[in-house]
Structure formats: structure tokens, C-alpha cells
C-alpha positions as CSV (number, residue, x, y, z in Angstrom):
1,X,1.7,20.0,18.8
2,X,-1.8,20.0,17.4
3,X,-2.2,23.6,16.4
4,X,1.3,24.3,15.0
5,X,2.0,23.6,11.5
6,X,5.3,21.2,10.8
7,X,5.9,21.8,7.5
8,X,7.4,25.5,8.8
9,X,9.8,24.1,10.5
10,X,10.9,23.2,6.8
11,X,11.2,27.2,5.1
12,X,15.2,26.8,6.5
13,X,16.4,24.3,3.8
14,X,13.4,23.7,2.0
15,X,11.4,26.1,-0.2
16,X,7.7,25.8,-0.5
17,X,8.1,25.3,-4.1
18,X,10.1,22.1,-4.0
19,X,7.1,21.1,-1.6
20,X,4.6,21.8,-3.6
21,X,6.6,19.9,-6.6
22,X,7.0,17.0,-4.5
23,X,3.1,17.0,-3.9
24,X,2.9,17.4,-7.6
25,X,5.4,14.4,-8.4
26,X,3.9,12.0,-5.8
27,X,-0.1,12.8,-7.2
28,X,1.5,12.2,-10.8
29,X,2.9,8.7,-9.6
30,X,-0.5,7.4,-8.6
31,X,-2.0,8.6,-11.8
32,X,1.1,6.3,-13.6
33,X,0.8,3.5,-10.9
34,X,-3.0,3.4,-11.3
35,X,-3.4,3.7,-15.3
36,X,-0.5,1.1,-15.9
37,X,-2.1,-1.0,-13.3
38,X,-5.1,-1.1,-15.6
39,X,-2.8,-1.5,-18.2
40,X,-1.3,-4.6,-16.8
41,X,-4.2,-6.1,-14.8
42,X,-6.5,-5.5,-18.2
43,X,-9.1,-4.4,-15.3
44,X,-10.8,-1.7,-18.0
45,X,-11.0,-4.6,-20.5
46,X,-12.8,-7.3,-18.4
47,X,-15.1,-4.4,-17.1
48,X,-15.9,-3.1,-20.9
49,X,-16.0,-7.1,-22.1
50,X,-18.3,-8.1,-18.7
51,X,-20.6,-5.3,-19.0
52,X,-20.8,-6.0,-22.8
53,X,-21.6,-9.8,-22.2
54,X,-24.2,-8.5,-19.4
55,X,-26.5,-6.9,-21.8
56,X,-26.6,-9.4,-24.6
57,X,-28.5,-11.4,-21.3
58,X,-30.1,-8.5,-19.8
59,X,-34.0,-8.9,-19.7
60,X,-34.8,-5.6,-19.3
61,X,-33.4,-2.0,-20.0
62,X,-31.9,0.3,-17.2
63,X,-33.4,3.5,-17.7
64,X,-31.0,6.8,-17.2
65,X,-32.7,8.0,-13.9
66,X,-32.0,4.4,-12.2
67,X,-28.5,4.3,-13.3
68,X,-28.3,7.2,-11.3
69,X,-30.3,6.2,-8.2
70,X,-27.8,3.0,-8.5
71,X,-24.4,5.2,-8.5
72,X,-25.6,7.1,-5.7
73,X,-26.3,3.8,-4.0
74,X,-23.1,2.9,-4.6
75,X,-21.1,5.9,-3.7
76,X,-23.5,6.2,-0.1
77,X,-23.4,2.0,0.7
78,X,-19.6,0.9,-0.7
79,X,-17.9,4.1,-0.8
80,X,-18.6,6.4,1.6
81,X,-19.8,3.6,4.8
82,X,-18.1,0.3,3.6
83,X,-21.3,-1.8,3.6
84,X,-19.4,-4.4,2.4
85,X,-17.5,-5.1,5.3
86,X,-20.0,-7.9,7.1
87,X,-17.5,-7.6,10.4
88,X,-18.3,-4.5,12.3
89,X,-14.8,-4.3,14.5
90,X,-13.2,-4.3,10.1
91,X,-15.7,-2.1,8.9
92,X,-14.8,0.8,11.7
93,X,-10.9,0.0,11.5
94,X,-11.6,0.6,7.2
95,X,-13.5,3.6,8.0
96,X,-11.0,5.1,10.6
97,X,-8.2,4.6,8.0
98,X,-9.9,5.6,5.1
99,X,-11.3,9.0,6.5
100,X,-8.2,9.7,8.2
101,X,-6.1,9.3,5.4
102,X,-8.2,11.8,2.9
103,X,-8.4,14.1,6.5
104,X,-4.4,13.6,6.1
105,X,-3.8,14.1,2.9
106,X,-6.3,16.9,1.9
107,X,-5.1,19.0,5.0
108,X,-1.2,18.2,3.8
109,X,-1.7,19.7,0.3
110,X,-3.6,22.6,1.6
111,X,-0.9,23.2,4.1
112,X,1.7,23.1,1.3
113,X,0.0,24.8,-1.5
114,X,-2.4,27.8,0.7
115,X,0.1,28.5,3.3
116,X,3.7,27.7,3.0
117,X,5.3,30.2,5.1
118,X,4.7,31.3,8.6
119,X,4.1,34.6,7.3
120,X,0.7,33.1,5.7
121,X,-0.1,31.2,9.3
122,X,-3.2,28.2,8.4
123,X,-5.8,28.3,10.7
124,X,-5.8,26.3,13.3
125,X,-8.3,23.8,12.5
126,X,-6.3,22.7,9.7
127,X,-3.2,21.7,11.6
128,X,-5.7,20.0,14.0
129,X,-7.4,18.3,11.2
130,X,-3.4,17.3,9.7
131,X,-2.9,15.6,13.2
132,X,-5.8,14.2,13.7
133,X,-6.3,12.6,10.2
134,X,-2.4,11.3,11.2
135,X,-3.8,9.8,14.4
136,X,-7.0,8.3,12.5
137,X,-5.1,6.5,10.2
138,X,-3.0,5.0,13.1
139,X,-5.6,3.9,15.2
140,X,-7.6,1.9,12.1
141,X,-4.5,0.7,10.4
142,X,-2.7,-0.7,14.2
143,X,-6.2,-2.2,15.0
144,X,-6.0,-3.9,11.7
145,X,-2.5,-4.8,11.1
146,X,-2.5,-6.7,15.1
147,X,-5.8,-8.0,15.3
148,X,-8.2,-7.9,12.1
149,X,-5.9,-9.4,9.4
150,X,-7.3,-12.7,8.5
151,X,-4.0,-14.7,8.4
152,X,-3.6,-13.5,11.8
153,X,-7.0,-13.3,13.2
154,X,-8.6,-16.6,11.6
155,X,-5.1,-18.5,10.5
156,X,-2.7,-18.0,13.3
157,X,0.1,-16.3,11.5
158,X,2.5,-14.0,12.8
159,X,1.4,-10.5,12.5
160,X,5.1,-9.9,11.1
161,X,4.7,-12.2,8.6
162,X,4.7,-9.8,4.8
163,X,3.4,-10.1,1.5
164,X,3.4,-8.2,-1.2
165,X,-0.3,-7.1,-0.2
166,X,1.0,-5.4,2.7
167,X,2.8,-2.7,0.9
168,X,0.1,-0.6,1.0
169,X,-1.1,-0.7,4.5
170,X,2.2,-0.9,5.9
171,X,3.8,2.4,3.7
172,X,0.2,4.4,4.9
173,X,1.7,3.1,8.6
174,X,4.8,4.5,8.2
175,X,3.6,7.9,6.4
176,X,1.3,8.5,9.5
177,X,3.5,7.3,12.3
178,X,6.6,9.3,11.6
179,X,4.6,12.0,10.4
180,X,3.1,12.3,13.7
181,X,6.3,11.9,15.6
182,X,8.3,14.8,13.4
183,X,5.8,16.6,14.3
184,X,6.4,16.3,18.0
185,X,10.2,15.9,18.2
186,X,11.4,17.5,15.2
187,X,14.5,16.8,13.7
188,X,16.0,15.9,10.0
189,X,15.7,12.4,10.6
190,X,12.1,12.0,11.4
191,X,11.2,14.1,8.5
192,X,13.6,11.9,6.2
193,X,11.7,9.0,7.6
194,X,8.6,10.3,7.2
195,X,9.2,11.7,3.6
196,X,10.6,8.2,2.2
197,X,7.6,6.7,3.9
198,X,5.0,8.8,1.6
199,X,7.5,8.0,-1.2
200,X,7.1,4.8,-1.4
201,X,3.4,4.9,-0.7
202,X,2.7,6.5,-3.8
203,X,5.5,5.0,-6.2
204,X,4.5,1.3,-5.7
205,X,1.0,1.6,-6.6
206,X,1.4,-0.6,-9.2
207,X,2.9,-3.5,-6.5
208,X,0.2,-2.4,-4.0
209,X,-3.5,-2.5,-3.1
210,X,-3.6,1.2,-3.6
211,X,-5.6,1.2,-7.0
212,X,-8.2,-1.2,-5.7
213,X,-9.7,2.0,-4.2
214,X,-10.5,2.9,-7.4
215,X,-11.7,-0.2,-8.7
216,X,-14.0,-1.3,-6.0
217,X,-16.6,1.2,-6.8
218,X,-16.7,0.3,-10.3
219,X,-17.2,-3.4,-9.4
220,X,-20.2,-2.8,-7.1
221,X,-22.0,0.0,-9.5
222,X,-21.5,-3.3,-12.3
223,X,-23.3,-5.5,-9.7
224,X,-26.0,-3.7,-9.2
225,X,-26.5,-3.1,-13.1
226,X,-26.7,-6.7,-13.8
227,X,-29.2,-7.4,-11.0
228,X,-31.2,-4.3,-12.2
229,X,-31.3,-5.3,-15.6
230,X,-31.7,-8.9,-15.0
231,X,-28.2,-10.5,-16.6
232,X,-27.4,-11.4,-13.1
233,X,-23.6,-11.6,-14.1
234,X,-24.9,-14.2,-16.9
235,X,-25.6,-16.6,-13.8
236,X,-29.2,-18.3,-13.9
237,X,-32.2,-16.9,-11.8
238,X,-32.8,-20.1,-10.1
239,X,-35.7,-19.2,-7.7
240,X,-37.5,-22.2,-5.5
241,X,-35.3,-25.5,-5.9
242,X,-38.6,-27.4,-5.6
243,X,-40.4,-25.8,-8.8
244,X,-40.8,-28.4,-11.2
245,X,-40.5,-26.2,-14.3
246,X,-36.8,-25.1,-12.3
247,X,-36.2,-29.0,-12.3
248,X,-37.2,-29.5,-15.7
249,X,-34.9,-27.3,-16.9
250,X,-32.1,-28.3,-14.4
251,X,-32.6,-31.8,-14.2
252,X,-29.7,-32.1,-11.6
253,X,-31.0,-30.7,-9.0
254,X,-33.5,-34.2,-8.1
255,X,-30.7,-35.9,-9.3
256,X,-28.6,-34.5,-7.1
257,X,-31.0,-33.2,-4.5
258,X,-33.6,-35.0,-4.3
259,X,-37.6,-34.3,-5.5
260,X,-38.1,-31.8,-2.8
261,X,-34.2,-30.0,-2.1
262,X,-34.4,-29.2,1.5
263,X,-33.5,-25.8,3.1
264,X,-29.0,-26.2,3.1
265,X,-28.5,-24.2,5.8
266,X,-27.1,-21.0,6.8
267,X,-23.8,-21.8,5.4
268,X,-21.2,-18.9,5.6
269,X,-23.8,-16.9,8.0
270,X,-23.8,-20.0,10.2
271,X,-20.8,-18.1,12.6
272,X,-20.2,-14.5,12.9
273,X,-18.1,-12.7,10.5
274,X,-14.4,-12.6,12.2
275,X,-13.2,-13.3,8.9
276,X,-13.9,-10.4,6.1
């Protein structure tokens, strides 16, 4: 199963050029999905307007070189290990699923595109990688869906209870599953299956989470901009509650606080994160 390549099964009724079309059609659709999701969310306008309103505050001026320093930050911390995720046991389910979906979906267009035909046999360690990028994406997405999910892990729902948010996640499900079981049994069905699975993965981008991959990144390189320039995202540098110039300036805080504020606590680090 691992070192045998699926999509020959295919060459009977399906040429490799309608394959490679449909690769072609489905990449188009998340291009569509994702622009009009801009589009409709206005998520390129409230980054241009933020970042605008972040430098009329800005105390100081990013040079070119830490710009850089702070994208490769980004791409190494948010991007490439998910440093966001405070919960370890939703950090490794996100990486399993995110790894083994570009292991999936790199392998599938090279597959398609580089060796259509059994004449032009891929090398092994592709069709390992296909299957094995199949069975990442299952392991981090089943751990997730059954026991990670916050309505079901912190709230008590049903883990069949669905939302519009779960398009995504559940359509990647599908994709992998039934990609993984063609693969083994064969047969018109499963590939059916499997093929209106990836459909609808890639045509409901605009209903899913899908584009928030794309967006993330953005939004954490703009944090780090407005810390390193000082704007702080136009919120106040507070520093020590008990300064009086601080107090002079926000004369709530006695009022509210008290002369000398004392130390509030751990707050949301008080219990472990089970919850993001």
C-alpha cells in the first residue's frame, strides 16, 4: 500500500490531463475563496488602516534589517512551530495536521503533474511521503476533533455537534480518510468519495477557516511591529501601577485600586492551558 502509487490505478478512465486540470481548478478556487474572503471580511483594509493608525503613535522607527529579523521571527515561532498554541497536547495535534497536510498535498501534485503514468513510476519515497502525510493529517485532526476542541474538551458538548467552523477541519478529515482507504481497497466509490471530499475542501474557503492560514502570519508580524516601534496597538505603556506619575496621568487606578495596586494575580495562567 505505501509504495504503490493510487492515482495509476486511475490511467483506465481518467487521463492525467484531466488530473492535472482538476489540481489546476481546485488551486484556482482557493486563490477566489481567499481573495474574496478579503474582499468580504475587509481583512486587507483593517490591516492597511491598523498599521497606518500604528505609526501615527509609534515612538520610534523600525529600521529595514529588524523588520526582517521580525518576519523571520514570525515565520520560525507562528508559522513553522505554532508558538501560539500555550497547550502542548493542541500545539502537536496543529502541527501533525498542518505538516501532514503540505506532506499530502505537495506529494499529490507531484504525483499528478511529474509522473502520471506507470510508465514514468515515482519513486518510492514519494508514495510513502503521499501516505504518510494522509495518515499525519488523520492522527492530528482525530486527536483534535474527539478530544481538543474546546466545546467539547472545556464545555461538554457533543463532539458531533457542527458549525460552520468545522468545515474546514472536517472536509481535510474526509480528504485524508478516504484517500487513505482508496488507496487500500480500491474501487470507484472510494475514489468518488475521496474526490468530492477535496472538492469541497477547496471550494468553501470562503465559508471556512481555510484562509485564516494566511492571515495569521500577517497578524503576528503586525504585533510585533507595534511592540518594536512602540505604538503598542495604540494601547498605553502602563508600566508599575504604583508610579505616581502613572497615577497622575490615570487617576483611576487609586481610585479604583487603591494608593499602592497590589499584585492581581496569575489570572488566565492560574490553571493549565486545556483550553486554547
Amino acid at each position: 500500500m505505501f509504495d504503490t502509487n493510487p492515482f495509476y490505478d486511475l490511467s483506465g478512465f481518467l487521463t492525467p490531463a484531466i488530473m492535472q486540470m482538476y489540481v489546476v481548478a481546485m488551486f484556482l478556487a482557493v486563490i477566489a475563496g481567499t481573495i474574496i474572503d478579503t474582499i468580504h471580511k475587509k481583512s486587507a483594509q483593517y490591516f492597511f488602516e491598523n498599521a497606518q493608525k500604528a505609526q501615527k503613535s509609534a515612538t520610534r522607527t523600525v529600521t529595514g534589517g529588524e523588520k526582517v529579523s521580525l518576519a523571520i521571527s514570525t515565520v520560525a515561532s507562528e508559522v513553522l512551530t505554532s508558538s501560539e498554541f500555550a497547550n502542548p497536547k493542541r500545539r502537536m495535534s496543529h502541527l501533525l495536521t498542518m505538516y501532514g497536510f503540505i506532506i499530502f498535498l505537495v506529494t499529490t501534485v507531484a504525483m499528478i503533474f511529474a509522473y502520471p503514468t506507470p510508465a514514468e513510476a515515482a519513486p518510492e519515497i514519494l508514495t510513502v511521503l503521499w501516505h504518510v502525510g494522509a495518515l499525519m493529517v488523520c492522527v492530528g485532526g482525530y486527536w483534535f476533533w474527539f478530544f481538543i476542541r474546546c466545546d467539547v474538551n472545556s464545555e461538554g458538548k457533543p463532539w458531533y455537534q457542527l458549525v460552520r467552523a468545522d468545515l474546514f477541519i472536517l472536509s481535510l478529515l474526509m480528504t485524508a480518510t478516504f484517500a487513505l482507504l482508496w488507496s487500500y481497497f480500491g474501487g470507484i466509490l472510494l475514489f468518488t468519495i475521496f474526490i468530492l471530499a477535496s472538492t469541497f475542501l477547496f471550494t468553501t474557503v470562503l465559508w471556512s477557516k481555510f484562509a485564516h492560514m494566511f492571515f495569521k502570519p500577517m497578524a503576528a508580524y503586525q504585533k510585533k511591529i507595534t511592540k518594536a516601534d512602540g505604538s503598542q496597538e495604540n494601547l498605553p505603556d502602563l508600566g508599575e501601577l504604583t508610579d505616581p506619575d502613572l497615577q497622575a496621568r490615570f487617576p483611576d487606578i487609586p481610585t479604583y485600586m487603591g494608593e499602592k495596586p497590589v499584585h492581581m494575580g496569575l489570572g488566565i495562567k492560574r490553571e493549565s492551558p486545556n483550553h486554547f
